[in-house]
C-alpha positions in Angstrom: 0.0 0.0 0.0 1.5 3.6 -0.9 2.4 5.5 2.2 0.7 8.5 1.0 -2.7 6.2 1.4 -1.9 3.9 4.4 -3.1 5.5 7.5 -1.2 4.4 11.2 -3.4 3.0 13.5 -2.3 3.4 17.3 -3.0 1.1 20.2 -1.8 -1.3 22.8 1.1 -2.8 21.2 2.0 0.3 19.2 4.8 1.4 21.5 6.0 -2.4 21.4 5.6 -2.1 17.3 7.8 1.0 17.1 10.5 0.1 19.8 11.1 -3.4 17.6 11.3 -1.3 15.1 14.0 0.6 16.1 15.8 -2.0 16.8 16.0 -3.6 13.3 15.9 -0.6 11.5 19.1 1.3 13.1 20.6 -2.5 12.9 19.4 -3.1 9.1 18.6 -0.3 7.5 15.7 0.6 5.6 16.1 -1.6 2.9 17.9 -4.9 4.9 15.1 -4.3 7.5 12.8 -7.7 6.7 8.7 -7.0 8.2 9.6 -10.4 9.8 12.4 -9.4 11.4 10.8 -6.7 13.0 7.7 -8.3 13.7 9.8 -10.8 15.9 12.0 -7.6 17.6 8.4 -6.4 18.7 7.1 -10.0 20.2 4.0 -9.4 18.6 2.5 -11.0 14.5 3.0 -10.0 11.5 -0.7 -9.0 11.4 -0.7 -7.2 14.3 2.2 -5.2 13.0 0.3 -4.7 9.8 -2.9 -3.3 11.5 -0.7 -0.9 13.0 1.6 0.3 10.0 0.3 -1.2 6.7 3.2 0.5 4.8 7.8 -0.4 6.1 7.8 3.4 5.4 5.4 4.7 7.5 6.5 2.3 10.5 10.7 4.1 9.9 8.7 7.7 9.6 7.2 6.8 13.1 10.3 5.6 14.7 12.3 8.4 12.8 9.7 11.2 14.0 9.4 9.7 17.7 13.0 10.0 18.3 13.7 13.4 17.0 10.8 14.2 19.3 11.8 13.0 22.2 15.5 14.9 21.4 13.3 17.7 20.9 11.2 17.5 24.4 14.5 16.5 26.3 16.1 19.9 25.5 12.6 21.8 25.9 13.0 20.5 29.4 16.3 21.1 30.2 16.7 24.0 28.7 15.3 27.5 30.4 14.7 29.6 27.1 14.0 32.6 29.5 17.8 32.9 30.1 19.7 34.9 27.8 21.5 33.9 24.4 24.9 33.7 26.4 23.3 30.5 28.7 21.0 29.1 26.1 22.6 29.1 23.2 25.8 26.9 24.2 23.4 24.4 26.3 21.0 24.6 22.6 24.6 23.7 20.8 25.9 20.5 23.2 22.0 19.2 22.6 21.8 19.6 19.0 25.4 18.2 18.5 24.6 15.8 21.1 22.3 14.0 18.6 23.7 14.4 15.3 26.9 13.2 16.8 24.8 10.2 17.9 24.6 6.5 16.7 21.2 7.3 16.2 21.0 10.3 14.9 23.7 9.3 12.4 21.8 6.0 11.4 18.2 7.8 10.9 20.4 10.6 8.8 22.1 7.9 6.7 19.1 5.6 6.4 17.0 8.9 5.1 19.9 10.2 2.4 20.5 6.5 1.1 16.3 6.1 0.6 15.6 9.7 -0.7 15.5 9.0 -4.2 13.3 6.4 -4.1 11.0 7.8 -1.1 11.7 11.5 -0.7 8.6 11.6 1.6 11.5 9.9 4.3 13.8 12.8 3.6 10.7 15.4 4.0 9.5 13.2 7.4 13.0 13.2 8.9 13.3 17.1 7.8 10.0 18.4 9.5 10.7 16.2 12.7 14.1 17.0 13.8 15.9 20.1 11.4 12.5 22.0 10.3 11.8 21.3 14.6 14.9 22.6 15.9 14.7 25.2 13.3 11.4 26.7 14.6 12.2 26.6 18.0 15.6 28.4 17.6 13.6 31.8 15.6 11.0 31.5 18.4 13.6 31.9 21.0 15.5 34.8 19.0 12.6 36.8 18.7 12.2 36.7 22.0 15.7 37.4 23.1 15.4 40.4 20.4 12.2 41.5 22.1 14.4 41.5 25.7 16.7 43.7 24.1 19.2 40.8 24.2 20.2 40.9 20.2 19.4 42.4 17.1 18.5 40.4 14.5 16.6 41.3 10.7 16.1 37.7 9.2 15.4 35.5 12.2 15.4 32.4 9.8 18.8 33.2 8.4 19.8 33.4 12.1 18.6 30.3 13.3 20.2 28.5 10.1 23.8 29.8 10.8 23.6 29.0 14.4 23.3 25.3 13.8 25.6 25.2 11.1 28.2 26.8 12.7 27.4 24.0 15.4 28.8 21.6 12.6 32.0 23.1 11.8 34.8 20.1 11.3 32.9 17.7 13.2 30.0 17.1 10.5 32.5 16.7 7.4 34.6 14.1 9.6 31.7 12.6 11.0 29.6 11.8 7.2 33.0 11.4 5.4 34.1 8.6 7.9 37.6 10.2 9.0 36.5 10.3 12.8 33.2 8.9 14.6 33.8 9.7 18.4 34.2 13.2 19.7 35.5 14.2 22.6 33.8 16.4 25.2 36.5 18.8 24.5 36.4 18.5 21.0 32.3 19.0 21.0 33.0 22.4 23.6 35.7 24.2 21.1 33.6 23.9 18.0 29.9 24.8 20.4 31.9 27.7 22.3 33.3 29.2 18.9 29.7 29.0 17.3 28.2 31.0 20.3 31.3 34.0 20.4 31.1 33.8 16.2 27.2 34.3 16.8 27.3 37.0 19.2 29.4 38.6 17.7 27.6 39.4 14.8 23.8 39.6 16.5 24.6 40.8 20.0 22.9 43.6 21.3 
């Protein structure tokens, strides 16, 4: 069934569904992920995994979307986006790099980029729950920092963009290209501390 048609259905087992999913999936892939395979990680039969996710691609979406949301509603709570860009915006850094940096962030990324030809809809899925996410929260919290008197910003979506990517400098090209997979908490703290002074620098108050 197309995924554009297939509706998910949730209910008793659906957390069990998606967590067996997650476990084949970041194992497997997309593609080496078998519905039996999965069906067995979740203890539960193939056609009780069917009446939950008719469609493989709308069972990765789910586990792709729940875990960039529950990144996203970790750092919500952790994070006091009352407190000015000089305290938020290194604690928004470690937490963004935190997952990207991660086995699973780096497996959902990989998995999305290898399957985006075939089903861009994964791409667009993976892009609205965790970038196009972060992404939105970061202008809200500028504007509001801008309202406080805190920075001056015209283009708050520009702003928000070159935050996270200067987040990524020399960690990200190492990270995709394969030169270097664990970072160091030193490492992690020159490249987040540089982003925040380059930052301020140009849209402090």
């Amino acid at each position: 069934m197309p995924a554009s048609t297939a509706t998910v259905r949730r209910g008793r087992k659906f957390d069990q569904v998606l967590e067996g999913a997650r476990e084949v999936f970041l194992r497997d892939g997309f593609e080496g992920a078998s519905v039996d395979d999965i069906a067995r990680a979740a203890g539960v039969s193939k056609a009780t995994l069917y009446s939950y996710f008719p469609d493989k691609r709308l069972l990765f979406m789910e586990m792709a979307t729940n875990q960039c949301q529950l990144q996203a509603d970790e750092a919500l709570m952790t994070i006091d986006l009352t407190q000015p860009p000089s305290v938020v915006l290194p604690m928004v850094g470690h937490t963004f790099l935190g997952f990207l940096l991660s086995d699973m962030g780096q497996r959902v990324f990989r998995i999305c980029v290898a399957e985006a030809d075939r089903f861009p809809e994964l791409g667009m899925q993976f892009y609205q729950s965790g970038p196009m996410l972060m992404h939105n929260e970061m202008k809200a919290y500028l504007r509001e920092a801008m309202e406080r008197g805190e920075l001056r910003i015209a283009d708050f979506a520009l702003a928000a963009d070159q935050f996270t990517e200067l987040c990524k400098a020399d960690l990200w090209t190492k990270l995709v290209l394969g030169i270097q997979v664990d970072f160091s908490e030193a490492e992690i703290a020159r490249v987040v501390e540089g982003a925040v002074a380059t930052f301020l620098a140009r849209y402090g108050a």
